[in-house]
PAZAPA-4460 file (N, C-alpha, C; in steps of 0.05 Angstrom, whole numbers, plus 32768, in hexadecimal, padded with zeros to 4 digits):
% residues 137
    n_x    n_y    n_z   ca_x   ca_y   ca_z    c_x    c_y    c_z   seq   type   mol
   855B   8858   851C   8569   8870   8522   8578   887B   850A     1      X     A
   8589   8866   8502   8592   8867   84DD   8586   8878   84CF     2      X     A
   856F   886B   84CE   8553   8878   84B6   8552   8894   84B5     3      X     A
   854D   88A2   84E1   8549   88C0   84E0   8553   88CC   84DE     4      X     A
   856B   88C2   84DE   8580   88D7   84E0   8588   88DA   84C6     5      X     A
   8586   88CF   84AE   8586   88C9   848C   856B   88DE   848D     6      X     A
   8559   88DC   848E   853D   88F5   8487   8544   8914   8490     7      X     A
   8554   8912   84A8   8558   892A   84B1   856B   893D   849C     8      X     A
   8584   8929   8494   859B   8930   848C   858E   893A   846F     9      X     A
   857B   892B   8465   8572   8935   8449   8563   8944   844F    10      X     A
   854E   894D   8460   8539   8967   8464   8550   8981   8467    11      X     A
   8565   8976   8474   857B   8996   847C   8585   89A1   8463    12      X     A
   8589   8985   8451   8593   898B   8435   857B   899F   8423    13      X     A
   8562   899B   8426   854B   89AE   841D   854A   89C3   8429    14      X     A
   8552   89D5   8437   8555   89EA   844B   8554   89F7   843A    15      X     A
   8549   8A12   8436   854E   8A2E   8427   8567   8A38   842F    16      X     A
   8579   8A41   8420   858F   8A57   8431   8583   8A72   8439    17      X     A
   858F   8A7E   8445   8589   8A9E   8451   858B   8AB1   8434    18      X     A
   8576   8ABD   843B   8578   8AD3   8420   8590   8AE5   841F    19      X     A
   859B   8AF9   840C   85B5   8B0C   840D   85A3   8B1B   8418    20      X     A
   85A7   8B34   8424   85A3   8B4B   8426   85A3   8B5B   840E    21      X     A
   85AD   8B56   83FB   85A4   8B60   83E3   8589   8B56   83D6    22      X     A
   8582   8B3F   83DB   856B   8B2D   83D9   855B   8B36   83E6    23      X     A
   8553   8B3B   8402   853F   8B44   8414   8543   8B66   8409    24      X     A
   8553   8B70   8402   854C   8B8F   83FD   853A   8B8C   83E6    25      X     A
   8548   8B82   83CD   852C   8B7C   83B0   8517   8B72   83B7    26      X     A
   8512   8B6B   83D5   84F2   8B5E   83CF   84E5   8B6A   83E5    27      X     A
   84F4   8B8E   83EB   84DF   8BA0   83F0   84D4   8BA8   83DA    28      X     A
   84D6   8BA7   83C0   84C5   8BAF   83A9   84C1   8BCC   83AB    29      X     A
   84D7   8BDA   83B6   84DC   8BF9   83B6   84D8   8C06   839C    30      X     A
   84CA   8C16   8397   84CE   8C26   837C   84E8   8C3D   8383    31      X     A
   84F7   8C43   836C   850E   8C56   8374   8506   8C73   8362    32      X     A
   8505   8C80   836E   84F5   8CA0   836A   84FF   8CAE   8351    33      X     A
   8515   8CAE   8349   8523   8CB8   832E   8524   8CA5   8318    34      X     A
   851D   8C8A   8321   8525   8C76   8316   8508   8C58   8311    35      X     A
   850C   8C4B   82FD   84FB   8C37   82F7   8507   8C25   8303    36      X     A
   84F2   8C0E   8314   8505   8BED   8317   84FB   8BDC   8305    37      X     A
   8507   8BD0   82FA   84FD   8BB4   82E4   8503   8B96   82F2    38      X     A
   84F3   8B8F   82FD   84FA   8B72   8309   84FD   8B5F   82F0    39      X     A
   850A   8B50   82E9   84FF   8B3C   82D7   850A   8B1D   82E6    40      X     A
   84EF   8B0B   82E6   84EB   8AF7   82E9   84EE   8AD6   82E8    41      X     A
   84F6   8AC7   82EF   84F4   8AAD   82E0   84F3   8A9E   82F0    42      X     A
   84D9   8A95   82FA   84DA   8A86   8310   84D8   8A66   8306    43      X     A
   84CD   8A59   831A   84D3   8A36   8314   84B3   8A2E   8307    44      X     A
   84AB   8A34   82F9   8497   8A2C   82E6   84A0   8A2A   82D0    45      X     A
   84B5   8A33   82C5   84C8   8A2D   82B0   84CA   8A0D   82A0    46      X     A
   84CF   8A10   828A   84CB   8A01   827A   84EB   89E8   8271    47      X     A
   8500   89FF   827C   8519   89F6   827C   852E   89FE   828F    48      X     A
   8538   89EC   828F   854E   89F1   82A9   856A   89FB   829B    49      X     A
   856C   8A0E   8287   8581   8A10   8276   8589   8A34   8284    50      X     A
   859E   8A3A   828B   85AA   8A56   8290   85A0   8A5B   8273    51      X     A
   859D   8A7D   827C   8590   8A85   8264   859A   8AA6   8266    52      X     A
   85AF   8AAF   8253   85B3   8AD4   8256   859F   8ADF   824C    53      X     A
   85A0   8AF5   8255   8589   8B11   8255   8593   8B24   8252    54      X     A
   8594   8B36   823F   85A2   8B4C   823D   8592   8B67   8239    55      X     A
   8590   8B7D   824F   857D   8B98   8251   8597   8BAB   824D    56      X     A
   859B   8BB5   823C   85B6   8BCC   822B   85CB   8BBA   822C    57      X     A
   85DE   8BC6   8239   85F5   8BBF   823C   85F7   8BA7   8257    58      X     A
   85E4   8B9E   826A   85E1   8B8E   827B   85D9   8B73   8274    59      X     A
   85E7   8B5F   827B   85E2   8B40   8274   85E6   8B36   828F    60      X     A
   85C9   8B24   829A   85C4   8B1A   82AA   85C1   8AFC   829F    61      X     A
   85C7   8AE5   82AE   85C2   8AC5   82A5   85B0   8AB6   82BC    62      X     A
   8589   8AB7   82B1   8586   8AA8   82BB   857C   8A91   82C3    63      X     A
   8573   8A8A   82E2   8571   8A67   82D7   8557   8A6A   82E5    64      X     A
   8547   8A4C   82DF   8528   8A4B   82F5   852F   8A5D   8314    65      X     A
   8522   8A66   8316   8516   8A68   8336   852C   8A82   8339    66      X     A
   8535   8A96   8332   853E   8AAC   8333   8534   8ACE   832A    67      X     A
   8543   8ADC   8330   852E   8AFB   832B   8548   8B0B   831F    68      X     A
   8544   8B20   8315   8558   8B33   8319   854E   8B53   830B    69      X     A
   8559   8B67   8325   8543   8B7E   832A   8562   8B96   831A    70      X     A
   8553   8B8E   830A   8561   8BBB   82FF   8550   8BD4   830A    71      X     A
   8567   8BE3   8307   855B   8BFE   830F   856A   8C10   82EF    72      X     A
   854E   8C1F   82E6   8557   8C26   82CE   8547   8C48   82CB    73      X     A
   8559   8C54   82C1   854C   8C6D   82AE   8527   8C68   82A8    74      X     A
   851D   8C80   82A9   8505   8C80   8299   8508   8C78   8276    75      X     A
   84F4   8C74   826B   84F4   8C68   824B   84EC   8C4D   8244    76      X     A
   84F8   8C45   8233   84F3   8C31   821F   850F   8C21   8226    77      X     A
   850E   8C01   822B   851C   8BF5   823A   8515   8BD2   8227    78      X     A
   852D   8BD2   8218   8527   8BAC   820C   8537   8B99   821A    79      X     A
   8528   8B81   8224   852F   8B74   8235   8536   8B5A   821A    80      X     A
   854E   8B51   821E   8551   8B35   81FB   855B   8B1F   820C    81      X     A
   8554   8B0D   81FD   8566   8AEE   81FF   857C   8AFA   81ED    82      X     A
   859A   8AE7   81F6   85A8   8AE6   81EB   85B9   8AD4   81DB    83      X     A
   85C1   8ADB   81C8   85D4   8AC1   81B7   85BB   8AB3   819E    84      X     A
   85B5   8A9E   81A1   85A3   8A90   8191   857F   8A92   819D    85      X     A
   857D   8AA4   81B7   855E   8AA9   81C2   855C   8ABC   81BC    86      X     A
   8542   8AC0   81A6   8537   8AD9   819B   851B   8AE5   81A5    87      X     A
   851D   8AE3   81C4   8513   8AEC   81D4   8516   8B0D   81DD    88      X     A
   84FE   8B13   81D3   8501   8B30   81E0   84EE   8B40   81EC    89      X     A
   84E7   8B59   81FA   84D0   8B65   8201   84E2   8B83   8209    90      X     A
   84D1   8B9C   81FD   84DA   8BB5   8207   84B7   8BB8   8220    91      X     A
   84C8   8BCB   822D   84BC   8BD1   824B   84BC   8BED   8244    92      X     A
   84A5   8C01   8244   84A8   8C13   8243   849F   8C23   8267    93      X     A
   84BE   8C28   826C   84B8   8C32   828B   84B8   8C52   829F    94      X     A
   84AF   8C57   82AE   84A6   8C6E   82BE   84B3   8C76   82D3    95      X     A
   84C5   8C8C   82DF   84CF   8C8D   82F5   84C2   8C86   830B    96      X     A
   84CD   8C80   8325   84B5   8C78   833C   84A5   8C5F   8338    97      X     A
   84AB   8C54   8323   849B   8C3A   8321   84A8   8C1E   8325    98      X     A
   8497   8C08   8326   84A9   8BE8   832A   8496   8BDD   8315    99      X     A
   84A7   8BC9   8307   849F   8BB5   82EC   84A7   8B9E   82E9   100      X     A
   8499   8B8D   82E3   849E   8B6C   82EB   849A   8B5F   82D7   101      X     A
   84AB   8B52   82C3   84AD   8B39   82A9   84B9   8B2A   82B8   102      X     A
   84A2   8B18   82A6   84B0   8AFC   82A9   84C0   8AFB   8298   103      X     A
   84CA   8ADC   829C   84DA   8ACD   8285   84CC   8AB1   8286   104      X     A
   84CD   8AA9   826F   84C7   8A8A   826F   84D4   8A82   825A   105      X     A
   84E9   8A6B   8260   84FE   8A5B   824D   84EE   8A3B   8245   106      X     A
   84F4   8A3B   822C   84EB   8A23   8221   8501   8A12   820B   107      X     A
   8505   89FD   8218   851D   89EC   8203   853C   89ED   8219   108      X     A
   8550   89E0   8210   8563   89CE   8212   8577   89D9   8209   109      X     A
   857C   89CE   81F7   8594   89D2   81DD   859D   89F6   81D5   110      X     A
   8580   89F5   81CD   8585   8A19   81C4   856B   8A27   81D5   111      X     A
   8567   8A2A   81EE   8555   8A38   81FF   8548   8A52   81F0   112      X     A
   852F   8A4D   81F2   8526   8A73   81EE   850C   8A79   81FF   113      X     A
   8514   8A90   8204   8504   8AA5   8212   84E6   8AAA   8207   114      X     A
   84DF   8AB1   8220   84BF   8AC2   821B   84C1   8AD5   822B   115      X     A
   84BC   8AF2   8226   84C2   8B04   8244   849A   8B0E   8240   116      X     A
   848D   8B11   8258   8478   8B16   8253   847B   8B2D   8273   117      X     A
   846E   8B49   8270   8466   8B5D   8284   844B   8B4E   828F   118      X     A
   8454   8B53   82AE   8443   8B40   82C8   8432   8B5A   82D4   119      X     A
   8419   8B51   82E8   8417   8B5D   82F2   8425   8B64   8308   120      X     A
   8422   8B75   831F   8431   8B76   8334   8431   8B5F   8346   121      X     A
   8412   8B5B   8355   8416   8B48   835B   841F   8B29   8352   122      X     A
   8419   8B26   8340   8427   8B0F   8331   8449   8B0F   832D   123      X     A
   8455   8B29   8329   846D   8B31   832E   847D   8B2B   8346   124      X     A
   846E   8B33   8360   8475   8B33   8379   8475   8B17   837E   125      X     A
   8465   8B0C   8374   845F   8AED   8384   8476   8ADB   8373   126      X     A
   847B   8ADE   8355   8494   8AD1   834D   84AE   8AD7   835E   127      X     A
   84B2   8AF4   835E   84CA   8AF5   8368   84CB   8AED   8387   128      X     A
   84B7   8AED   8391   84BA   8ADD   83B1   84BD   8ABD   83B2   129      X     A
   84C0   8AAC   8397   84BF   8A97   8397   84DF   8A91   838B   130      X     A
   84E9   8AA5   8381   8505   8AA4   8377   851D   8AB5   838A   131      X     A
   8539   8AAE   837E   8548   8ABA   838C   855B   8AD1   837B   132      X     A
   8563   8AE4   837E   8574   8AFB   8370   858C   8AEC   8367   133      X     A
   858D   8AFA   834D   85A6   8AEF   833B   85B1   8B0A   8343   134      X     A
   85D3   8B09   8342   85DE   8B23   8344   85F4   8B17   832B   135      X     A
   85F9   8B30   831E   860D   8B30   8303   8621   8B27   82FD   136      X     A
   8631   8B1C   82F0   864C   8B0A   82E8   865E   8B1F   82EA   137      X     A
***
């Protein structure tokens, strides 16, 4: 009886939490009509488990395996960087009415760096349904 009740207590510990409602609204994958969305990516195929900042203008996001985080941006020309010692970068050149999906993939420990590579959609959609929304510091 010991035993099951020890399997249970650790399966409850695996439980997903409930998504935010901020979370379930980003993964209607709404395009916003005046406006571009840029999802960017980093799900758990990742190479390192190191927090990792991202900086698109003036916005710095930090993140880790298995997370997303969705801007809504002006039409144009848009550079997505690693920050500090990751000389990771990729510009997105984007369209009103439209949705856009980079990855990220981190490699290393000590001094982490980036790869940002443009996904397809579906490939986009299916990362960010495997990750959860980072919201900003």
């Amino acid at each position: 009886m010991r035993r099951v009740l020890l399997i249970l207590l650790a399966l409850a510990g695996c439980q997903q939490l409930p998504l935010t409602p901020q979370d379930l609204q980003a993964r209607k994958f709404e395009p916003v009509p005046d406006r571009a969305v840029i999802y960017l990516v980093r799900d758990t195929a990742d190479v390192s488990d190191a927090e990792t900042p991202v900086q698109l203008g003036d916005k710095r996001v930090y993140t880790n395996p298995g997370t997303y985080y969705r801007w809504v941006v002006p039409a144009g020309k848009h550079t997505m960087t690693g920050f500090g010692a990751d000389s990771g970068t990729i510009t997105v050149q984007v369209e009103r009415g439209r949705v856009y999906f980079v990855q990220q993939w981190v490699a290393g420990t000590r001094m982490p760096g980036s790869t940002f590579l443009p996904v397809s959609e579906a490939a986009g959609r299916a990362a960010v349904l495997r990750s959860v929304l980072l919201t900003p510091r």
